[in-house]
C-alpha positions in Angstrom: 192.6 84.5 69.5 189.2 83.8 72.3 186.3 84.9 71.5 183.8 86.8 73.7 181.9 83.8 73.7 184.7 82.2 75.4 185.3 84.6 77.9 181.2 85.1 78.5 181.5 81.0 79.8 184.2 81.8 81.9 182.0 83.8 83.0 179.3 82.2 83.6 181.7 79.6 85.0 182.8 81.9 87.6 186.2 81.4 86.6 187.8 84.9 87.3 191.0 84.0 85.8 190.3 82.8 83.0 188.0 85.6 82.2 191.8 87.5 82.9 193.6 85.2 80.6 191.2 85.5 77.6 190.5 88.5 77.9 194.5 89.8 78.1 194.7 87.7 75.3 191.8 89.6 72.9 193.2 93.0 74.3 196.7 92.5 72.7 194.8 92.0 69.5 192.3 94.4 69.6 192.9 97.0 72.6 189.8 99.2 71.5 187.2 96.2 72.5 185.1 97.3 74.8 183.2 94.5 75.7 186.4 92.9 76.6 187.5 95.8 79.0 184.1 95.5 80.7 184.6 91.9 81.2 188.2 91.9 82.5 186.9 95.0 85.0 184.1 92.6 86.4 186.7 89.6 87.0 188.9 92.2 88.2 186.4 93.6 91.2 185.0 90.4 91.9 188.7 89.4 92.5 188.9 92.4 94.7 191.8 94.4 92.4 190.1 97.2 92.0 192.4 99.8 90.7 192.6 97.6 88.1 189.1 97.2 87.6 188.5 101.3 87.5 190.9 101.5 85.0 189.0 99.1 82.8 185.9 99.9 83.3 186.7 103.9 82.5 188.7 102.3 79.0 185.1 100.5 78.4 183.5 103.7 79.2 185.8 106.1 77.1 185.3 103.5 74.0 181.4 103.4 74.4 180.5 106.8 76.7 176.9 105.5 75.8 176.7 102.0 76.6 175.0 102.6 80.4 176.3 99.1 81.0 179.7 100.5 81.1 178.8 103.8 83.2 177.0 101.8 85.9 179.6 99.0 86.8 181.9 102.3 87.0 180.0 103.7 89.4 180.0 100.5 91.2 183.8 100.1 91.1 184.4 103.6 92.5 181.9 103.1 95.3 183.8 99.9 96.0 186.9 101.6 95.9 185.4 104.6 98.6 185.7 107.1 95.7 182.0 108.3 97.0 182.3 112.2 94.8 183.1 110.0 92.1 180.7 107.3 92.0 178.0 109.7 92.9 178.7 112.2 90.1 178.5 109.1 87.8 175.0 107.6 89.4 173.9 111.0 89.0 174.9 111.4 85.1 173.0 108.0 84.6 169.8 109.1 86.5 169.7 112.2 84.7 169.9 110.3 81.4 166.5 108.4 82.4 165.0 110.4 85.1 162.3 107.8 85.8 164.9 105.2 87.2 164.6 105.8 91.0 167.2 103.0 91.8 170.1 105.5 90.3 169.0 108.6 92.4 169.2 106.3 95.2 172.6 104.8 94.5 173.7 108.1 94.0 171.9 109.8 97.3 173.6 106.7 99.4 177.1 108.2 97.6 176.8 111.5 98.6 176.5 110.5 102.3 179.7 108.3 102.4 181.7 111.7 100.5 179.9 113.5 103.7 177.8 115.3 101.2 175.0 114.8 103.5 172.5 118.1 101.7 173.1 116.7 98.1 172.0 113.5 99.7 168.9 114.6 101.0 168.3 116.7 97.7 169.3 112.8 95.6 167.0 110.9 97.9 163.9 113.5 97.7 164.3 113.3 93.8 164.2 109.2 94.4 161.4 109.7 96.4 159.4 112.0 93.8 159.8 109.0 91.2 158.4 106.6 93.6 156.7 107.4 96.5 156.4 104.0 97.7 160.2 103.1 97.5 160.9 101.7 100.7 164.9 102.4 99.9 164.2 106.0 98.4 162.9 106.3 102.0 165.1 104.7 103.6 168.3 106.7 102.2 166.1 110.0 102.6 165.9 109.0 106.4 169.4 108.5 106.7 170.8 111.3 104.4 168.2 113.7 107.1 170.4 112.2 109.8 173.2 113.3 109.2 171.8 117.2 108.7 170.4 116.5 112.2 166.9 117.1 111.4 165.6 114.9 113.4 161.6 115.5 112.6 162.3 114.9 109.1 164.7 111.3 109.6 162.2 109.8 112.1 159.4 110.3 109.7 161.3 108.9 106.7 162.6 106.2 108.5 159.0 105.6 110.0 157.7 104.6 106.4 160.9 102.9 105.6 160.5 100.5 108.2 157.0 100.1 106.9 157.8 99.4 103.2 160.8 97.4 104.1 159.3 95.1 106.9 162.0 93.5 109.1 165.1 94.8 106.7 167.7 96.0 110.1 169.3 98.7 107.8 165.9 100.3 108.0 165.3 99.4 111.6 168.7 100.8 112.7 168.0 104.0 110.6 164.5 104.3 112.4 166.6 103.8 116.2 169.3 106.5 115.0 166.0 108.9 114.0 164.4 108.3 117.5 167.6 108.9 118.9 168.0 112.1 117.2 164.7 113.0 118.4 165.7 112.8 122.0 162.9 109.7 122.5 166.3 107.4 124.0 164.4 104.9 126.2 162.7 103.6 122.9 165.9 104.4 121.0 167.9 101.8 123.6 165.1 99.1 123.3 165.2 99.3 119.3 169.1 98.8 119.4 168.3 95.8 121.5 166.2 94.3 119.2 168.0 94.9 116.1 171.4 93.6 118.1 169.3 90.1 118.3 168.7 90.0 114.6 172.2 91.0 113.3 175.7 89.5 113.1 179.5 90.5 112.5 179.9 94.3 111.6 176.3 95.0 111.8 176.2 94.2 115.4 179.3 96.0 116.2 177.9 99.0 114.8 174.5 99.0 116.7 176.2 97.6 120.1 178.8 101.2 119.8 175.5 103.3 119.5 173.7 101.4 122.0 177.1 101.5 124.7 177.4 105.8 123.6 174.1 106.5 124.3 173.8 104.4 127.2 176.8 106.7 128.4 175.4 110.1 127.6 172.4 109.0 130.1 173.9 106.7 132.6 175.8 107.5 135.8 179.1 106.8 137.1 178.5 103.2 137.9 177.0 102.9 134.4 179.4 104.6 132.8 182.0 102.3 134.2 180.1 99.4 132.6 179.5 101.2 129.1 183.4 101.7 129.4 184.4 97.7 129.5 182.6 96.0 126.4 182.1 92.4 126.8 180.7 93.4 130.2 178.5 96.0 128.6 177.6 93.4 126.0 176.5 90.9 128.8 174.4 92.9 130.6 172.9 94.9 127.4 171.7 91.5 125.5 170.1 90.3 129.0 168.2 92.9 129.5 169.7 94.3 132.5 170.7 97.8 131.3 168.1 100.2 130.7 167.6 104.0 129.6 165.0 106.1 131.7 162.7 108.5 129.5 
């Protein structure tokens, strides 16, 4: 029969299959090793099989309830997985088991905004934010979690010292043009999506061009509501600077 050791230089091989062969082959031996289950459920979501990997890290986690190991990669498999109640519920059982560990309030304020839980987020995030006061992504959740309540005072302000303890990072940038936005201050909103549509790529840059083309329709007229309406003419004339919003 492997040993852990074996399966641990898989590992660190990046060998994902192997890790799977070894660790099937320990398993049919000894069922109740935990270590083993954690292993194969770390292959297993790198590999992108991620029912599988739930199931094996919840086996890792029902062997060893206290091994925090176990509880966080679950929590990371469920989030993976878009199980956000879940994930969040177990990101909020670890942060309540160390309440001076801000990263888990956060990880679990971020869940509670993709299960549309957007109140328990902004509670999460405060609590983050009470552990660290300088946590750029305390803030940075807090400002996005305010977002979606639609207080807009509160998600520019977070987002405003976000963007200063996370100089440069878009996610924070984006969350400060969605807080101005909010705020009814568009003409500055429009020129922050512009920027941020320079410095990102792929889905990122989808995401900011669709806010930038809906609120350039909310305040545009026919004519540019006709070009919000086609996007690669839209796209043209937004990165050249042509399209403008009027405070």
């Amino acid at each position: 029969m492997p040993s852990l050791t074996d399966v641990q230089q898989a590992v660190e091989r990046g060998d994902h299959d192997e890790v799977l062969r070894l660790t099937d082959a320990i398993l049919a031996e000894l069922p109740g090793d935990d270590a083993a289950h954690e292993l194969r459920a770390r292959a297993l979501l790198a590999l992108g099989r991620l029912d599988e990997a739930e199931r094996h890290a919840a086996d890792a986690v029902r062997l060893d309830p206290d091994e925090i190991r176990y509880r966080e990669l679950l929590a990371n498999v469920l989030s993976r997985r878009g199980a956000h109640r879940d994930a969040a519920a177990e990101y909020g059982r670890l942060s309540r088991n160390d309440p001076r560990q801000p990263d888990w309030t956060v990880a679990e304020a971020r869940e509670r905004i993709g299960a549309a839980q957007a109140s328990m987020g902004v509670e999460a995030a405060r609590r983050a934010v009470r552990l660290d006061a300088s946590n750029g992504r305390a803030r940075l959740t807090l400002a996005q979690a305010l977002a979606r309540t639609g207080d807009a005072r509160g998600a520019l302000q977070a987002a405003s010292r976000a963007a200063e303890l996370l100089p440069g990072e878009p996610a924070a940038l984006e969350a400060l043009a969605d807080a101005l936005w909010l705020a009814d201050r568009d003409t500055l909103a429009f020129d922050r999506f512009r920027a941020l549509a320079a410095e990102v790529s792929g889905a990122d840059r989808d995401r900011v061009l669709g806010k930038a083309r809906a609120l350039y329709r909310q305040r545009a007229g026919l004519i540019g509501r006709a070009i919000a309406a086609v996007r690669p003419i839209f796209e043209l004339a937004f990165d050249r600077g042509w399209l403008s919003v009027s405070p």
